[in-house]
N, C-alpha and C positions, 0 to 999 in steps of 0.2 A: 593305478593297478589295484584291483580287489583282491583279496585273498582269502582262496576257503578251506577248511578243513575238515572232510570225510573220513568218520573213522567207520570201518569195516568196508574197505571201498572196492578190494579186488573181485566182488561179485553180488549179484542180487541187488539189492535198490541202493545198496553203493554207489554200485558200477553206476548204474541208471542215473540216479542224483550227480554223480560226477559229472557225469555227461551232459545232464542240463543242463550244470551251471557254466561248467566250460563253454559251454555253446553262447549263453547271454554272458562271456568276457572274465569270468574271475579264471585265475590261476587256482590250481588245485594242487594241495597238498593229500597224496591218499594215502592212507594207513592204515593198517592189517597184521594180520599174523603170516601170512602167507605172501613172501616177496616175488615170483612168479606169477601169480596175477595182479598185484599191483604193481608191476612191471610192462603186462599186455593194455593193464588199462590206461598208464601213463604213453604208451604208445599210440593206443588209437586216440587220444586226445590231442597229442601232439599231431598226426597224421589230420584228423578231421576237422582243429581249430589253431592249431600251431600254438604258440607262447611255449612257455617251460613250465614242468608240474613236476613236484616234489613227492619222492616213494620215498615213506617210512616205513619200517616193520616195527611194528610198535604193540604191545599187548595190554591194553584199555585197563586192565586188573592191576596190574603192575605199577606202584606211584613210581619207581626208576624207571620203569618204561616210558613211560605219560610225561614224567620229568624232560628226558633227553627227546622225544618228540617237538615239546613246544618250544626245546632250547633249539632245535634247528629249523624251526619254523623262522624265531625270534630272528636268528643270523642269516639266514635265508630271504629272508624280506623283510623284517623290522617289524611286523605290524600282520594283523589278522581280524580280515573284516569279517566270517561267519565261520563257526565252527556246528556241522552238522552231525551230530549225537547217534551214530548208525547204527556202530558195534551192539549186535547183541547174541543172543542163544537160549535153550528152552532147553526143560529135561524130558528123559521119559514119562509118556503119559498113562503113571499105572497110581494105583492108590496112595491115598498120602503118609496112611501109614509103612505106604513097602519104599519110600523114597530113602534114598539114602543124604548122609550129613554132607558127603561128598558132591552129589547132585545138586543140591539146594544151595551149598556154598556157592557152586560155580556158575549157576545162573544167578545171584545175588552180586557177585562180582561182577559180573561183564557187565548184564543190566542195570545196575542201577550203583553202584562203586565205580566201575568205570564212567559212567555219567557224570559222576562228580569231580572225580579226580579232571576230566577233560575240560568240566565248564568251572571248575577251578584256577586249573593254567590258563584257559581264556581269558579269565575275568582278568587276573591280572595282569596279564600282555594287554587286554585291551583299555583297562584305566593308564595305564603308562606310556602306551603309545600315542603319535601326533598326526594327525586328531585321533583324540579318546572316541571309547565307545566302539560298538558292533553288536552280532547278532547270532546270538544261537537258537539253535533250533531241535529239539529232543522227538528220539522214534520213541514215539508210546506204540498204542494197541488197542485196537477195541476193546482186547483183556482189562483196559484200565478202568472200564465203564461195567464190564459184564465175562465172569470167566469161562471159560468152558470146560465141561467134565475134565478132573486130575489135570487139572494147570496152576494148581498152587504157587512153584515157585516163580514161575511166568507170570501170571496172576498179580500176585502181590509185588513184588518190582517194578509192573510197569504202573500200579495204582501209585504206589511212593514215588515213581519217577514224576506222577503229575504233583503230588507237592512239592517235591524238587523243582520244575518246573515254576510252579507262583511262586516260592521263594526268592528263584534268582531272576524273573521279572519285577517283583518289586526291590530286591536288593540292588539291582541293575539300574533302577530307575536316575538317582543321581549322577550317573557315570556316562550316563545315555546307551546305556548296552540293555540290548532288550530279547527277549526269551519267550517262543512259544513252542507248541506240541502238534507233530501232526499223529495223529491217531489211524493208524492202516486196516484194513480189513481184506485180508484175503488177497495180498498181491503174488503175481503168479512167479514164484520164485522155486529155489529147490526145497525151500523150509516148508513150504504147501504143495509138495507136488502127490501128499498123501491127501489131500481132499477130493482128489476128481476120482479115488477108486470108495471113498465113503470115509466119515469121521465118526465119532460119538455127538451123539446130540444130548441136552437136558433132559431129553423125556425117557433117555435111554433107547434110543432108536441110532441105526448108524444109516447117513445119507450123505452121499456127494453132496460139495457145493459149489458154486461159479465163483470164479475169479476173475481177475482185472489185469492186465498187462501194469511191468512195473514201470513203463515211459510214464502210465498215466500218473503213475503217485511222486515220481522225479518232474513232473511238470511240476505240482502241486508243490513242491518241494522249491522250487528257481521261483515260482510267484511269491512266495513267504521272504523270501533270501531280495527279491527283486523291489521290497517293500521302503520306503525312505526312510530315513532316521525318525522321526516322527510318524510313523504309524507302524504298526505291530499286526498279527492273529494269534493271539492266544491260544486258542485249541481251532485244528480243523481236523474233519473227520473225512478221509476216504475212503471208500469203500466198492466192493464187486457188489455192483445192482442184485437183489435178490438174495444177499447170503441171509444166514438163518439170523439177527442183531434184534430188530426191532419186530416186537411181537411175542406171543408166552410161545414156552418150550413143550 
C-alpha cells in the first residue's frame, strides 16, 4: 500500500491531485482547514476507487497542527510514501507599500512555513520508517521564475520555496527521499477565476488570460509521484498555452 499526503486538499488542485493519485492506488490522506470538503472528497474517492482515505483538519501554519497530523498519519499506516506540499494563499494585489504586516505574515506562513514544517514531519517519518525513503513534491509558481505586478508576498515565498526545494533534495539524498517542484501557471481554479474578466500586466495594461483545467496539472502531478525510487524531476513547469510567461511585458 502507498501512502500520500495532500495538504489543502478539499478543493482546487488538491481535490484534482487527490483524485489522480487515488486513481493510480495510493491511499490518501487529505488535509485542510475546512472539514466538509475534505469530507466530500474523502467520499467520492472512496465511491470512485474504494480503499480508505484519511481527513484531517489540519492548519499547514500551525507546528501543533502539522505535529498531530503526521502523528495520525504515523498510527494510521506506519509509513508515508509521498507528501504533496499544496496548501497555499496570496494577498491582496495592491502596492507594496499599502500591504499590511498582517497580510504578508500569513502568506509567509502557509506558503512557505507551512512547507517546511510538512516536509519536516515527512522527512522524519520517512527515515524511520521500513523501507526508508519517499517523495515530496512542493506547489511552486510561475511566481518563482517571474512576478507579477503587486505579488510581493506570493512572489517571494514561492522563490524561497524553490530553495527549500534543493535543499531537501539534496538533504534527502542519503535517506533516498527525494524532492521536486512542479511550477503551475494559470490553472483554472477559484484562485484564477479573476483572469478571464482581465489581470494587470508588466506594461501596465489589464488583459484576460487562458487557463488550463486543473485534471491537466493533477496528471502532471501522479506522473512525478508515479516515478521510482531512483529517478526524480526536479522542477516541471505547467502551464495554460499562451499565458502572458515567456516574452517581454
Amino acid at each position: 500500500m502507498k501512502v500520500a499526503l495532500v495538504t489543502g486538499a478539499g478543493t482546487g488542485l488538491g481535490r484534482a491531485s487527490a483524485v489522480a493519485l487515488a486513481r493510480d492506488g495510493f491511499s490518501i490522506v487529505l488535509s485542510g482547514r475546512r472539514l466538509e470538503m475534505l469530507d466530500e472528497v474523502a467520499d467520492h474517492l472512496t465511491d470512485q476507487f474504494g480503499g480508505t482515505h484519511l481527513v484531517v483538519q489540519a492548519d499547514v501554519a500551525d507546528p501543533g497542527s502539522v505535529d498531530a497530523l503526521f502523528g495520525l498519519v504515523e498510527q494510521e499506516y506506519g509509513r508515508l510514501d509521498l507528501l504533496f506540499n499544496n496548501a497555499g494563499t496570496g494577498a491582496p494585489a495592491v502596492p507594496i507599500d499599502e500591504l499590511t504586516f498582517e497580510q504578508w505574515q500569513q502568506v509567509v506562513d502557509t506558503n512557505l512555513t507551512g512547507a517546511f514544517l510538512c516536509a519536516q514531519r515527512a522527512i522524519s517519518l520517512m527515515k524511520r520508517q521500513s523501507p526508508s525513503g519517499g517523495r515530496i513534491i512542493n506547489n511552486g509558481s510561475i511566481s518563482a521564475h517571474a512576478p507579477r505586478p503587486n505579488s510581493a508576498p506570493y512572489t517571494a515565498t514561492k522563490h524561497a520555496l524553490t530553495g527549500l526545494t534543493k535543499s531537501i533534495a539534496l538533504d534527502g539524498r542519503p535517506f533516498g527521499i527525494t524532492c521536486g517542484q512542479i511550477d503551475i501557471g494559470n490553472a483554472a481554479t477559484a484562485m484564477t477565476d479573476r483572469m478571464t474578466g482581465g489581470v494587470p500586466q508588466a506594461d501596465g495594461s489589464v488583459r484576460a488570460e487562458p487557463r488550463m483545467d486543473s485534471d491537466d496539472v493533477a496528471r502532471a502531478v501522479a506522473y512525478m509521484a508515479s516515478l521510482p525510487p531512483d529517478a526524480t524531476v526536479l522542477w516541471l513547469t505547467v502551464m495554460a498555452a499562451g499565458m502572458p510567461f515567456v516574452g517581454r511585458g
